[in-house]
C-alpha positions in Angstrom: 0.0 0.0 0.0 1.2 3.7 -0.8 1.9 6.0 2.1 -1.1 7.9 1.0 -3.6 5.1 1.6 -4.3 4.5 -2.2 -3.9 1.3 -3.7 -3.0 0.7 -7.1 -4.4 -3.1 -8.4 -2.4 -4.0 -11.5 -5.4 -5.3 -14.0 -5.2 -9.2 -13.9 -5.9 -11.4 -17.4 -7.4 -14.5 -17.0 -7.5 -15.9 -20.4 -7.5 -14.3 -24.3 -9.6 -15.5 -26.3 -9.7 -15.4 -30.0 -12.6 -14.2 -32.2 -16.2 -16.1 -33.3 -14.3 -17.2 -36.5 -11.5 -18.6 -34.1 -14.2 -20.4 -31.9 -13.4 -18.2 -29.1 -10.9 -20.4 -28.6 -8.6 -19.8 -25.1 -5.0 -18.6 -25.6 -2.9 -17.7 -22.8 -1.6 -14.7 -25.1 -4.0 -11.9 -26.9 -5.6 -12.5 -29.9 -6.3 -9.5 -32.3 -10.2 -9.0 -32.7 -10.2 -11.1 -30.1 -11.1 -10.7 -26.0 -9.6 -10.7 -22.6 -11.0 -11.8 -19.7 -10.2 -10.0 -16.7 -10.3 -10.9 -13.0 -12.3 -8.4 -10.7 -12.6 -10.6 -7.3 -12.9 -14.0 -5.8 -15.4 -15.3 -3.7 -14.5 -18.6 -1.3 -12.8 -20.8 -2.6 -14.0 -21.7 -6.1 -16.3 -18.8 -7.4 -14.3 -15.9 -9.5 -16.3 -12.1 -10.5 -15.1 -12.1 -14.2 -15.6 -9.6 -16.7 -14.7 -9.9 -21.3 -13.1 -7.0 -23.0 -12.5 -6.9 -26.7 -8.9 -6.4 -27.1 -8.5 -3.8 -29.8 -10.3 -1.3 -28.1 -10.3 -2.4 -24.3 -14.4 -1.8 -24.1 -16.6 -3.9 -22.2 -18.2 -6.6 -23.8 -20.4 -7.8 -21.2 -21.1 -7.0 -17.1 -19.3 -8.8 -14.7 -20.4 -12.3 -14.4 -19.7 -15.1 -11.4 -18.4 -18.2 -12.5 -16.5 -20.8 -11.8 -12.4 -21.1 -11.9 -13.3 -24.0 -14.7 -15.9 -21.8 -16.4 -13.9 -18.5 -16.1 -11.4 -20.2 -18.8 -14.0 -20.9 -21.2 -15.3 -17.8 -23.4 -18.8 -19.6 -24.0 -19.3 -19.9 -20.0 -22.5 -18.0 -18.8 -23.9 -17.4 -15.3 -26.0 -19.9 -13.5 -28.6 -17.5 -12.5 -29.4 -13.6 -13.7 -29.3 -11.4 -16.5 -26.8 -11.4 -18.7 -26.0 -8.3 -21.0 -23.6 -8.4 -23.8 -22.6 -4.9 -26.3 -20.9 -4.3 -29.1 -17.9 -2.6 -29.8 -19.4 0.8 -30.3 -20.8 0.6 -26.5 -24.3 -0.4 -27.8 -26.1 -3.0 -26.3 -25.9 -6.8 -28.1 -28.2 -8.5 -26.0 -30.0 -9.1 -23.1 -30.5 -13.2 -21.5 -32.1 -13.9 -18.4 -30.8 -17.5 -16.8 -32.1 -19.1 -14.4 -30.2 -22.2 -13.0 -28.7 -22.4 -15.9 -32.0 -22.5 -18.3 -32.5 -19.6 -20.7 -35.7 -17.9 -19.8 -35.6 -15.4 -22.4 -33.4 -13.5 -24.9 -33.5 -10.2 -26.4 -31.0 -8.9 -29.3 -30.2 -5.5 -31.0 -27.8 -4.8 -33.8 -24.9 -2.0 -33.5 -27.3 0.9 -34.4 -29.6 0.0 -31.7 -32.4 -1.2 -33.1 -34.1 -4.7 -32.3 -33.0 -7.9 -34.4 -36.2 -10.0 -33.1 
């Protein structure tokens, strides 16, 4: 800790992932057009708080997501319970999923303008 009672937290990658095309396939380095997964916390002992970037531009590509230490090195790896938003590049929304143990309860999509892809 800094004498002034800030903390710097270096950013921690999980995984890199490569792009649809690839599979999303894992790669322990990055991937252009790609994404990174990044670490925000741990809770007990098997749970992590996980959050995907794409890696050209470092913007979110979903909200943080509880998962497994198995499932947080698997791109395709979901939440068991909740909703799940994903965006595209441009910031826009991609889609919005609500899980529930697992099960897909329902599923909404827009395209990078915005606009519903029903």
């Amino acid at each position: 800790p800094a004498k002034s009672g800030i903390n710097i937290i270096e950013e921690q990658v999980v995984s890199y992932f490569g792009t649809a095309e690839q599979g999303h396939k894992a790669s322990n380095k990055p991937i252009e057009g790609g994404f990174y997964r990044r670490l925000l916390g741990k809770q007990g002992n098997n749970q992590w708080l996980v959050q995907d970037y794409y890696y050209d531009s470092s913007r979110k590509y979903n909200e943080p997501m509880l998962l497994s230490i198995d499932d947080a090195y698997r791109f395709e790896a979901l939440p068991s319970s909740g909703t799940f938003y994903t965006y595209h590049e441009n910031g826009q929304i991609a889609s919005k999923r609500v899980y529930d143990k697992q099960r897909l309860l329902s599923s909404e999509h827009w395209n990078s303008a915005g606009q519903s892809t029903r």
